[in-house]
C-alpha positions in Angstrom: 78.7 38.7 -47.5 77.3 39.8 -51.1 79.3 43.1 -50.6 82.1 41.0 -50.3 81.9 38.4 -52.9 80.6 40.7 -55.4 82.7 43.0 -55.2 85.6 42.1 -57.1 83.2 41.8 -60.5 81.9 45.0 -60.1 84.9 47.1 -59.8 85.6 47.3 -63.3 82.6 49.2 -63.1 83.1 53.2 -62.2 80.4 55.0 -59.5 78.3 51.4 -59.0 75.9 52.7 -56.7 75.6 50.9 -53.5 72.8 48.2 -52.9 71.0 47.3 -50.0 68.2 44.8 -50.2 64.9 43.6 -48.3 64.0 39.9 -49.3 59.6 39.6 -48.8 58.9 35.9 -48.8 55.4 35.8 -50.4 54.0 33.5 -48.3 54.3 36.4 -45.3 54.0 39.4 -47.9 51.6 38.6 -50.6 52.4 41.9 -52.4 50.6 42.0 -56.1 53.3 41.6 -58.7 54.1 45.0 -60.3 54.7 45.2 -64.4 58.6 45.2 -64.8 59.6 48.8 -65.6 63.0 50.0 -67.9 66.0 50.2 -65.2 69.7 51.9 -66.1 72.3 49.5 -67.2 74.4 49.9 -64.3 71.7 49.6 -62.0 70.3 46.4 -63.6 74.0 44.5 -63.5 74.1 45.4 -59.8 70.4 44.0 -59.4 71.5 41.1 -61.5 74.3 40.3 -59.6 72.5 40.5 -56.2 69.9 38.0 -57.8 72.6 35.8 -59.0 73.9 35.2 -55.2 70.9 35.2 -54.1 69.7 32.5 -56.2 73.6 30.3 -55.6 72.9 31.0 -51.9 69.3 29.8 -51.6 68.8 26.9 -53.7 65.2 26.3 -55.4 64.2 30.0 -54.4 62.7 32.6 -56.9 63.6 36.1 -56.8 61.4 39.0 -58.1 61.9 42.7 -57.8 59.8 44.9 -56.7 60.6 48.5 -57.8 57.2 49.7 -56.1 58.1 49.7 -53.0 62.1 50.7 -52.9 63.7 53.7 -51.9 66.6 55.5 -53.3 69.5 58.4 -52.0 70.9 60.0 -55.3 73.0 63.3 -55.5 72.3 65.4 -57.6 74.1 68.5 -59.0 71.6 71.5 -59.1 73.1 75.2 -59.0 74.1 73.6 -55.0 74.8 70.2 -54.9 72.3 67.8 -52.6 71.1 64.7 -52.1 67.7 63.9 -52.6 65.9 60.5 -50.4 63.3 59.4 -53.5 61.5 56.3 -54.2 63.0 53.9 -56.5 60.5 55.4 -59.3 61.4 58.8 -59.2 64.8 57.8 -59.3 64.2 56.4 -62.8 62.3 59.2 -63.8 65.4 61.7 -62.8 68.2 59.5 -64.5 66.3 60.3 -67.3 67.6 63.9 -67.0 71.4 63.5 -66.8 71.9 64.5 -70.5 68.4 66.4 -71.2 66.9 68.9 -69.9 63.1 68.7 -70.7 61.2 65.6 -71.6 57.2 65.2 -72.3 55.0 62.5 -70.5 54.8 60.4 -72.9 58.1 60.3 -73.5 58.6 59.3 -69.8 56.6 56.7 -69.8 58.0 55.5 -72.8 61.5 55.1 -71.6 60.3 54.1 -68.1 58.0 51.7 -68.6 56.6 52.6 -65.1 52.5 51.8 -65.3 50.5 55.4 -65.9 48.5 56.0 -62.4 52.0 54.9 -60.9 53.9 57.1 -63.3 51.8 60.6 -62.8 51.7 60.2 -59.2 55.6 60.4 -58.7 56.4 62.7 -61.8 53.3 65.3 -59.6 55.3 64.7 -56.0 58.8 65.9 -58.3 56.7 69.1 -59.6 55.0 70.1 -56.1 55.6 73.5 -55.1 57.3 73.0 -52.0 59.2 70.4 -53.7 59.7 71.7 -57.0 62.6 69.3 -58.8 61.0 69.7 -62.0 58.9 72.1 -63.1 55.5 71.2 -65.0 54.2 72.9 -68.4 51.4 73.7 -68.1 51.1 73.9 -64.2 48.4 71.5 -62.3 48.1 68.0 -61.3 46.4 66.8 -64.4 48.8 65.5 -67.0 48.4 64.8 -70.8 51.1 63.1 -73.5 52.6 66.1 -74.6 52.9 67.9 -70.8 56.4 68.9 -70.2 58.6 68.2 -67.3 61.9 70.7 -67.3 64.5 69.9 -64.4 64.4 72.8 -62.0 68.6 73.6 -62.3 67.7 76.6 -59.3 65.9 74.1 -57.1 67.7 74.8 -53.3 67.1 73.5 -50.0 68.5 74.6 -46.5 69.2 71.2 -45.9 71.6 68.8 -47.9 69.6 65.3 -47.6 66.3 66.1 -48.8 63.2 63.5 -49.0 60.7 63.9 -51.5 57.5 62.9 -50.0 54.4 61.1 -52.0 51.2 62.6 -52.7 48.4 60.3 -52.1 47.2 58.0 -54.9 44.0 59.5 -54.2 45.3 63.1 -55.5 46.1 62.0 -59.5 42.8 60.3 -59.7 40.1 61.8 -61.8 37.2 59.1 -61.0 34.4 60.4 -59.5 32.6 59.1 -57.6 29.2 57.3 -58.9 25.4 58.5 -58.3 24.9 54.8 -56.8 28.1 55.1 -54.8 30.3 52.9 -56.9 34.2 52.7 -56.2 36.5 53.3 -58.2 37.9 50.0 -60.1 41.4 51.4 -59.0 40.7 51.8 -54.9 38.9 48.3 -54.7 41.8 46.7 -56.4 43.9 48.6 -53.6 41.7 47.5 -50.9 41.7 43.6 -52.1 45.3 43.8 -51.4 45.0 45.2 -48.1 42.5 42.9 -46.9 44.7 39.5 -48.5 47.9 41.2 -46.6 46.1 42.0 -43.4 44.7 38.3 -43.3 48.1 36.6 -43.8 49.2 39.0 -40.8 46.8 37.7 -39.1 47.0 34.5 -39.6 50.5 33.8 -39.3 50.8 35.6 -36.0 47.6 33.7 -34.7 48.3 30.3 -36.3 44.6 29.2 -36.5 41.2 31.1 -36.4 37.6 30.6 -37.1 36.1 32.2 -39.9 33.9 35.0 -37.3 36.9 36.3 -35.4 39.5 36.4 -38.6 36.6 38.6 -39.9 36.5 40.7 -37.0 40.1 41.1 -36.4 40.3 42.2 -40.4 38.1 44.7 -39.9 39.8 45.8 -36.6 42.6 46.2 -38.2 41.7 48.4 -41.7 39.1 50.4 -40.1 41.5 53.6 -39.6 42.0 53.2 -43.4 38.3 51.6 -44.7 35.5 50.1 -43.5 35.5 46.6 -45.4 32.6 44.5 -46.1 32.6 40.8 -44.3 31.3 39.8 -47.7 34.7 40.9 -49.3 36.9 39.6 -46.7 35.1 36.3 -47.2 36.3 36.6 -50.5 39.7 37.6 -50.3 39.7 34.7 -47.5 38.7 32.4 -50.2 41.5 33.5 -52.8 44.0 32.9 -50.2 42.6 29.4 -49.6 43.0 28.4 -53.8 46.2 29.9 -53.6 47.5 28.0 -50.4 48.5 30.9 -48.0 45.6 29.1 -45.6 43.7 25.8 -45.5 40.5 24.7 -43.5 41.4 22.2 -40.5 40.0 19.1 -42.1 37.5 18.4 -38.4 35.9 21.7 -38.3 35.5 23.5 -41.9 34.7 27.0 -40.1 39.0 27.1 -38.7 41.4 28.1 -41.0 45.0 27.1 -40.1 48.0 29.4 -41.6 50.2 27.2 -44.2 54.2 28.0 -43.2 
């Protein structure tokens, strides 16, 4: 239907990219809002038009993107033509190159606007060796202001639809870890969001729980990616009570019920 409706306006517009979108209601996906980052013009008329149906179609309802999480096919014309699979961040980062050829960090992140740890982890997946869409100067995974990504002209594949995968979040960190154990600021931040979306799964499947078997079922659940604390869960369980994802059944205040 938007395809449709929308597509009249936008035909004035030459090589309008297609658009497919995946509406999260919060309530279901409590995703952390991400920093808006620099998008094309092009790009942001067809995301403003999207929201503008969206919005005439769905009356009352807010609609905010989230370019963390989306997913992008782009061809591009290296010394063989091919289409690359990227996320929607690298795809800003490689726009950048249609007129220039070489372009420092900071430079990058300047015209991106995409948040730093976010930023060096994408521009690192472009510059991996088996993956090599840009090249890196100086070579390694650490990056400073004045590093300088070049795009790779001779970059070839023996397959036209190529996905560029992610390297861990874990692999552009420089945090050590502390004598005492300490996490990093940056992973407990992570694993607050994990527990809060893991809860709401929970909950909205189950309907109702007491507070000892929500905890249990939490950690069920994370324990192939963290061990977390009841303490923290309590917590995180707590946030999502102030902020009205859950409520406590008003007979027995140990029952949480899920709010639809």
């Amino acid at each position: 239907k938007y395809r449709s409706e929308t597509r009249n306006n936008l035909a004035s517009m030459p090589n309008m990219p297609a658009l497919e979108v995946h509406v999260l209601t919060t309530g279901s996906w409590p995703y952390p809002l991400t920093p808006d980052c620099n998008v094309p013009a092009h790009i942001s008329a067809l995301c403003e038009s999207y929201k503008t149906f969206y919005i005439d179609s769905y009356e009352g309802r807010k609609l905010t993107w989230q370019m963390n999480l989306g997913s992008a096919e782009i061809k591009v014309r290296f010394d063989e033509p091919l289409t690359l699979v990227v996320s929607s961040y690298q795809m800003l980062i490689l726009l950048l190159f249609q007129n220039r050829n070489s372009l420092t960090f900071q430079t990058i992140a300047d015209e991106t606007q995409i948040p730093i740890p976010e930023l060096k982890r994408h521009l690192i997946s472009l510059a991996a060796p088996k993956y090599k869409v840009l090249r890196k100067d100086p070579k390694g995974k650490a990056i400073g202001p004045d590093h300088t990504f070049t795009f790779n002209n001779g970059f070839k594949s023996k397959i036209r639809r190529v996905r560029i995968p992610l390297i861990s979040s874990r692999s552009t960190k420089t945090q050590a870890p502390t004598k005492t154990g300490e996490i990093p600021r940056e992973v407990q931040e992570d694993r607050k969001h994990l527990i809060e979306a893991a809860i709401v799964r929970i909950m909205k499947a189950r309907k109702q729980m007491n507070n000892s078997n929500l905890v249990a079922e939490v950690i069920k659940q994370l324990k192939s990616r963290f061990n977390p604390k009841p303490a923290n869960i309590k917590k995180r369980i707590e946030a999502l009570l102030e902020r009205e994802y859950i409520e406590r059944d008003e007979s027995d205040r140990r029952i949480y019920r899920y709010v639809a």
